[in-house]
C-alpha positions, -999 to 999 in steps of 0.1 A, spaced: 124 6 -382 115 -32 -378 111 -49 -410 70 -46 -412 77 -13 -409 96 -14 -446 66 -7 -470 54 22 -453 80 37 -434 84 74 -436 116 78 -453 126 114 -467 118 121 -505 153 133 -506 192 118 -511 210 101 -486 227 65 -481 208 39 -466 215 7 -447 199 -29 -444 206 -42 -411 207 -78 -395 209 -97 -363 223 -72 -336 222 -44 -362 251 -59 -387 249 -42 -416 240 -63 -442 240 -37 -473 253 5 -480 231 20 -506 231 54 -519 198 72 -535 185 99 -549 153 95 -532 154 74 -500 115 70 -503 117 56 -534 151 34 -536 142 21 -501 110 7 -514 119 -7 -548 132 -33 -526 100 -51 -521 88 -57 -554 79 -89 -563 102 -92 -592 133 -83 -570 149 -115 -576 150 -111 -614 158 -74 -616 183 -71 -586 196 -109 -587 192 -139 -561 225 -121 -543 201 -92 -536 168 -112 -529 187 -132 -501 196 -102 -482 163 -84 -478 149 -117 -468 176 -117 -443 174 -83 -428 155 -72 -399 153 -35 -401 166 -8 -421 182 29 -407 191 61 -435 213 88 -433 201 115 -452 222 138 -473 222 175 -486 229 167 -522 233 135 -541 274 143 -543 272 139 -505 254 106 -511 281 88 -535 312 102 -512 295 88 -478 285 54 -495 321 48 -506 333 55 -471 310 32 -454 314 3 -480 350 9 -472 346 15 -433 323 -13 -426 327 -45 -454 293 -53 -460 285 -86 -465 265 -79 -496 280 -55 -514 307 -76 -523 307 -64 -561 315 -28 -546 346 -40 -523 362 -64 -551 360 -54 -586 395 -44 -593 384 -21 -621 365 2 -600 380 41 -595 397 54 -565 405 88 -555 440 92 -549 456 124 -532 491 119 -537 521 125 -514 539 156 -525 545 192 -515 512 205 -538 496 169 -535 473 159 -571 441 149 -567 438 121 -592 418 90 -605 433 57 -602 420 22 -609 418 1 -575 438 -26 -596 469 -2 -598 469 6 -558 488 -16 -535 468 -8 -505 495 -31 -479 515 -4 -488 499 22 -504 512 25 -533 501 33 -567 515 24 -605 531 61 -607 528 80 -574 525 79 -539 496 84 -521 487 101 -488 452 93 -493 429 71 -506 389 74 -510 369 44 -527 364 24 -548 336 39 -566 315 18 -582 301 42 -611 331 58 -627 306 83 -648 293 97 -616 326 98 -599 340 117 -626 308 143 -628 312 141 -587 347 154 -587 340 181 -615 313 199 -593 342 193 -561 370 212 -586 347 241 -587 346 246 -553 381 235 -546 401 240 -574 428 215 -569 460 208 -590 465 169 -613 486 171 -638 508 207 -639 534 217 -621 548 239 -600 577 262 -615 611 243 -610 634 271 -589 599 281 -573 600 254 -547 629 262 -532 616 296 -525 585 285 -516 583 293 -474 595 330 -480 582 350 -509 559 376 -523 547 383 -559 551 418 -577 550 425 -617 544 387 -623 578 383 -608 581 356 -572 610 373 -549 622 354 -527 632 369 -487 653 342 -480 683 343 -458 702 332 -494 706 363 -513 677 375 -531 665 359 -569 639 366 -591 622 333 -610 598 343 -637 565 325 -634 553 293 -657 528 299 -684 494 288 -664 479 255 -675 447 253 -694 431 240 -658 447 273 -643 432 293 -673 395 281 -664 396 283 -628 397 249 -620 437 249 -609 444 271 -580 480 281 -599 502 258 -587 522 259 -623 522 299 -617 535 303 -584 503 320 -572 490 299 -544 516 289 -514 521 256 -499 502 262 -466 472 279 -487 470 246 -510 471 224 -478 444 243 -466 423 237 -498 435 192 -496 424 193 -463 387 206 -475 388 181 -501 397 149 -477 365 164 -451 345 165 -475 356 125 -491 356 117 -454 316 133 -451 326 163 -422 310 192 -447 298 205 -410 334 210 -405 343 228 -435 318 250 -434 330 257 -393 366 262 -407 355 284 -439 340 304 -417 365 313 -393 386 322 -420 363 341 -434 358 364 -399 398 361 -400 400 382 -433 377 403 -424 387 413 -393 423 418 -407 407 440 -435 410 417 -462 381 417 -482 393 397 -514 400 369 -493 369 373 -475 348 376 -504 360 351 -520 354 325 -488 321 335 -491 318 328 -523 335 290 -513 308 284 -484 281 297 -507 287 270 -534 296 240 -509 259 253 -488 245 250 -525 264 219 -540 248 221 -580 251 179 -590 231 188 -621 251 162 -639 240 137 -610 208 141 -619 219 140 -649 236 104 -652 205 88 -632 181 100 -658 202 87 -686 207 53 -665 163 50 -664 159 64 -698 187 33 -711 165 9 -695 134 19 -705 147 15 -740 157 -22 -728 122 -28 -714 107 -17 -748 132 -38 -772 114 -70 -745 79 -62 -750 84 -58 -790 98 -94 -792 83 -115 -765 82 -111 -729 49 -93 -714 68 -69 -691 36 -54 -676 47 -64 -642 81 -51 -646 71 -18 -660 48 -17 -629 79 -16 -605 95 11 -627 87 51 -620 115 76 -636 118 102 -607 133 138 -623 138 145 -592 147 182 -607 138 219 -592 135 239 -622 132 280 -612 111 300 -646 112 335 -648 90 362 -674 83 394 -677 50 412 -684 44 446 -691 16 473 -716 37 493 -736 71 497 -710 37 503 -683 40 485 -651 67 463 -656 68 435 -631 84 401 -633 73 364 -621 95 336 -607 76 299 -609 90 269 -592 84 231 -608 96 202 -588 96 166 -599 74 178 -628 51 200 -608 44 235 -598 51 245 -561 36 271 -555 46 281 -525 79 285 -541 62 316 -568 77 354 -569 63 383 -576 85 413 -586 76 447 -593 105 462 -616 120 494 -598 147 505 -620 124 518 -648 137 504 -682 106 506 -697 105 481 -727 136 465 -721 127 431 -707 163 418 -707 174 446 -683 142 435 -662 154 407 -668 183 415 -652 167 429 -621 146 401 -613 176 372 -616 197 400 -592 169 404 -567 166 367 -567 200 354 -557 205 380 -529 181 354 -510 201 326 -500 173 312 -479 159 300 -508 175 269 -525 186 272 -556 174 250 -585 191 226 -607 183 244 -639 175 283 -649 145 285 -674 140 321 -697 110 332 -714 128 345 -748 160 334 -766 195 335 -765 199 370 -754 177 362 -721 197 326 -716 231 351 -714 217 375 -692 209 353 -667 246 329 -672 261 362 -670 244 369 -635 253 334 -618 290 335 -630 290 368 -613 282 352 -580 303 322 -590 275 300 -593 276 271 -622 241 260 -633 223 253 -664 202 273 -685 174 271 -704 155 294 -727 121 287 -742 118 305 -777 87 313 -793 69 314 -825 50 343 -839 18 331 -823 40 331 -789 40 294 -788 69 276 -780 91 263 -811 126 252 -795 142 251 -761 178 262 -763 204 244 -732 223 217 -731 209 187 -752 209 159 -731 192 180 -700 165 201 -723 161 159 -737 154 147 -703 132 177 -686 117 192 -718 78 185 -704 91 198 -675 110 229 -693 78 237 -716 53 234 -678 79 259 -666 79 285 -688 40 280 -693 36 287 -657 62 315 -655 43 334 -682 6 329 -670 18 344 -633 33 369 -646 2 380 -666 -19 373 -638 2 397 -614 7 424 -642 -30 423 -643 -38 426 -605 -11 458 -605 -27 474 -633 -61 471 -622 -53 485 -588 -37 515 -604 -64 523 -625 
């Protein structure tokens, strides 16, 4: 798009890197957003210069046209921005390409390689070397360490990958040949046969995030298999993990093992549904610090009116609200509401008519309606879970996206004896951020499902 075009181009309202191109379409500038609307055109304020810096100001004035890649998920985002400030040097984002203290990830050179956080000051990259081990890989530097560090939590859940444990000492030299049985590894090696008892798992083994390297329980060629994922997905080729996921997946299943098979599925699931909750999470924190800043200006002397015109906080959240709504255990039927960016969609609304007949137990309703829900992949999921009720209904639905080996928040609305809304249990820092958002929800959620309790009931009667 030429550079009249900036304003009001038709970028996506969705995340995705972006570039600012010059003469013979150098890039100029990488850029990563959660909206590519919105970033794209905070450019062309007319206090650029003061918020972004002379740096910045020079480099829209010299580009002639800007192009956008857009992403599935804002993780996608951060991983292809650091590769393209690594790939192609931008002029402009110098402060990305030199600041020694920025993170790199490191994937070290070993038989169960770590996957590991190391400052770009420690790497010699001549030689790729690093302060204590050596690399195979490296991916960066990142300039946010926060949202590196939230980035490679959500990639440990779908990869579980091994840093600091490791493997059992005679286990490696048995490690081409072997089988497990009674917690024991046998070896079938041509040397005669041992038995080596297996390590005590590490805590990172104990909570699924370690694939049990320090057990024995994963092979060499398996846990290549998983580093090779990892390194597509740092390197932006998700299309190609998902190609290779699924053969393997057909694999298994055509040699009749369903565990493995399942448990692929459950892998291309998650990476087709990449939760970066915590993204979203770090961004809002970033806008809310600097409204805070803007207020501590206008109390002492600076009119920021101007400023505060360039500044919109996005929440850029999909929240999913759920209530039940019945007379007495009578026609029991259940609502789904959709918010996005703090309002309702409705073409995102569900209506669910209760078939297993629990009468006045909402929770096993409850139950039903969370079930029926996620055995729709077609629809995306959201970034946070909101309940109608307490604790109790805040489990029952954790309890249901564990069992699919899905990890996103949860929130539940309680209410008061006049059924109005007194506290909003969830993690702080997200019910802090979304509560209008929350409170809209759950409002919504429990005024559709009276509305559609209402339209049953009246046609039965």
């Amino acid at each position: 798009m030429r550079r009249q075009d900036f304003r009001n181009s038709q970028l996506p309202d969705a995340p995705g890197v972006y570039f600012f191109l010059g003469k013979n379409r150098k890039i100029l500038y990488v850029g990563r957003a959660t909206s590519l609307r919105d970033r794209v055109k905070s450019y062309f304020s007319a206090d650029l210069a003061e918020r972004r810096g002379p740096q910045i100001s020079d480099m829209v004035g010299r580009a002639l046209s800007v192009d956008f890649k857009k992403t599935n998920s804002v993780l996608e985002a951060i991983l292809l921005e650091a590769d393209l400030i690594k790939k192609f040097q931008p002029p402009y984002n110098v402060k990305e390409k030199d600041d020694k203290s920025f993170n790199c990830v490191v994937i070290t050179n070993e038989d169960f390689p770590r996957v590991l956080l190391v400052r770009k000051k420690d790497l010699d990259f001549s030689s790729l070397q690093t302060t204590n081990y050596k690399p195979q890989s490296v991916f960066g530097p990142f300039p946010h360490g926060s949202r590196l560090r939230a980035a490679l939590k959500i990639i440990r859940k779908i990869f579980p990958f091994r840093d600091r444990c490791n493997p059992p000492t005679l286990y490696s030299n048995v490690l081409k040949n072997t089988s497990m049985e009674n917690n024991m590894i046998i070896s079938k090696s041509n040397m005669s046969c041992s038995l080596v008892r297996k390590d005590k798992p590490c805590f990172n083994r104990q909570i699924g995030l370690c694939p049990g390297v320090c057990t024995g329980e994963i092979t060499k060629t398996d846990y290549a298999r998983t580093i090779r994922h990892i390194k597509f997905l740092f390197n932006g080729e998700k299309k190609q993990i998902l190609k290779n996921l699924e053969s393997e997946m057909k694999a298994a299943a055509e040699a009749r093992d369903f565990e493995r098979a399942g448990a692929i599925k459950k892998t291309l699931f998650a990476l087709r549904h990449i939760q970066d909750i915590a993204l979203l999470g770090s961004n809002a924190a970033d806008e809310r610090g600097l409204e805070r800043r803007l207020t501590r200006i206008e109390s002492t002397h600076l009119s920021s009116a101007s400023i505060r015109a360039t500044i919109r906080v996005h929440p850029h959240l999909r929240i999913e609200a759920y209530d039940i709504a019945h007379i007495s255990g009578t026609d029991v039927v259940g609502a789904m509401v959709l918010i996005e960016d703090g309002a309702p969609k409705k073409s995102g609304y569900r209506k669910f008519k209760i078939r297993g007949g629990f009468g006045n137990n909402d929770l096993t309703s409850l139950k039903e309606v969370i079930e029926r829900r996620l055995n729709h992949p077609e629809w995306p999921l959201p970034a946070l879970f909101v309940a109608d009720g307490g604790l109790a209904q805040q489990r029952i639905i954790e309890a249901a996206l564990k069992a699919r080996g899905l990890s996103i928040p949860v929130a539940a609305v309680v209410k008061n004896e006049r059924h109005r809304p007194e506290k909003v249990l969830g993690d702080e820092a997200l019910v802090r951020a979304h509560e209008k958002s929350i409170l809209l929800a759950n409002s919504e959620a429990h005024r559709f499902a009276i509305s559609f309790h209402r339209k049953v009931r009246d046609r039965i009667f």
